[in-house]
N, C-alpha and C positions, 0 to 999 in steps of 0.2 A: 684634696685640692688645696693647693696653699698659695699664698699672692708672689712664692715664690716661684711657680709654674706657671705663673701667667703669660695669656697670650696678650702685647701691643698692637693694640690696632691706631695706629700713628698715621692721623689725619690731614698733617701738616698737607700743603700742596694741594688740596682737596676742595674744589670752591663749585661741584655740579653732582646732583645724582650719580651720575653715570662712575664717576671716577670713585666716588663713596661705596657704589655698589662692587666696583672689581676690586677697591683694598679690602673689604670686606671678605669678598672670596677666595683673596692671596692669602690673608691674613689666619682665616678661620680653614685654610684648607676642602671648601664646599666642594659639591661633586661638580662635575661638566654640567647639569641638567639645571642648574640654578639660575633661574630664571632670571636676576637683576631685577625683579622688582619690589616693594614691601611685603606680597604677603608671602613670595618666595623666601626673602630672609627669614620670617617671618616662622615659616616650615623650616626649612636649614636650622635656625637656632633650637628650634623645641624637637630638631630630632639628631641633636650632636651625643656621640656613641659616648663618651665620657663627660665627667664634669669637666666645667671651665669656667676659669678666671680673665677675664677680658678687662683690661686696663685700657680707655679711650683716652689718646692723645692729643694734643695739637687739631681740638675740634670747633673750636669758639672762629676761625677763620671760614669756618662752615658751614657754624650757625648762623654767623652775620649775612653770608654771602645767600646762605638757601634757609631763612630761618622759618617754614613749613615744614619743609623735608626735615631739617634736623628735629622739628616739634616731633613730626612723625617718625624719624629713628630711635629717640627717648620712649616712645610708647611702642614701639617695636621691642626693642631692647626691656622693659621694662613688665611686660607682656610675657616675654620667653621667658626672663628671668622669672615669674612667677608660675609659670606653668611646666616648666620643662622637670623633664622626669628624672632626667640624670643630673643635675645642679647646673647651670649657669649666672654665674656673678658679674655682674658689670659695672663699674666704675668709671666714674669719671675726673682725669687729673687736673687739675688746678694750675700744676707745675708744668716741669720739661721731664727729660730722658736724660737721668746721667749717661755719662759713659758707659758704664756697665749694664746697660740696659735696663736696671730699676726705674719704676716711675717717682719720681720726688715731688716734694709737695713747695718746695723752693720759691 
């Protein structure tokens, strides 16, 4: 897994659970069965079949808007990332999305 195969999870436009919860399952490709809630993500992440690089974009409009939910996405995210059997890395960017879809730190 390299940060060159990372999956964006690009938050922009994101200001309620609900809409945080289905880019999540566009994003990560989740099954049908994925409940939309934390501790579903929660399963989803610590049982994704390869490792992964998840670069989190355009999420500070997120925080502000739902800044609970987001406390409790970080301890989501944070959680899998320490427990999951096949590697999940998670990042959070600073910057934007160039063009090319790299995350920058700009």
């Amino acid at each position: 897994m390299t940060l060159d195969d990372a999956l964006v999870l690009d938050l922009n436009g994101i200001v309620d659970k609900a809409g945080f919860m289905d880019r999540c399952a566009g994003t990560l490709g989740l099954p049908a069965w994925f409940g939309r809630n934390w501790d579903a993500l929660a399963d989803c992440l610590t049982d994704l079949p390869e490792p992964v690089a998840l670069v989190v974009t355009g999420w500070r409009s997120y925080a502000e808007a739902r800044p609970s939910d987001w406390e409790t996405a970080q301890d989501v995210f944070a959680t899998a990332a320490d427990t999951s059997p096949t590697g999940l890395t998670v990042l959070l960017a600073l910057g934007g999305i160039d063009r090319g879809g790299a995350a920058s730190l700009g």
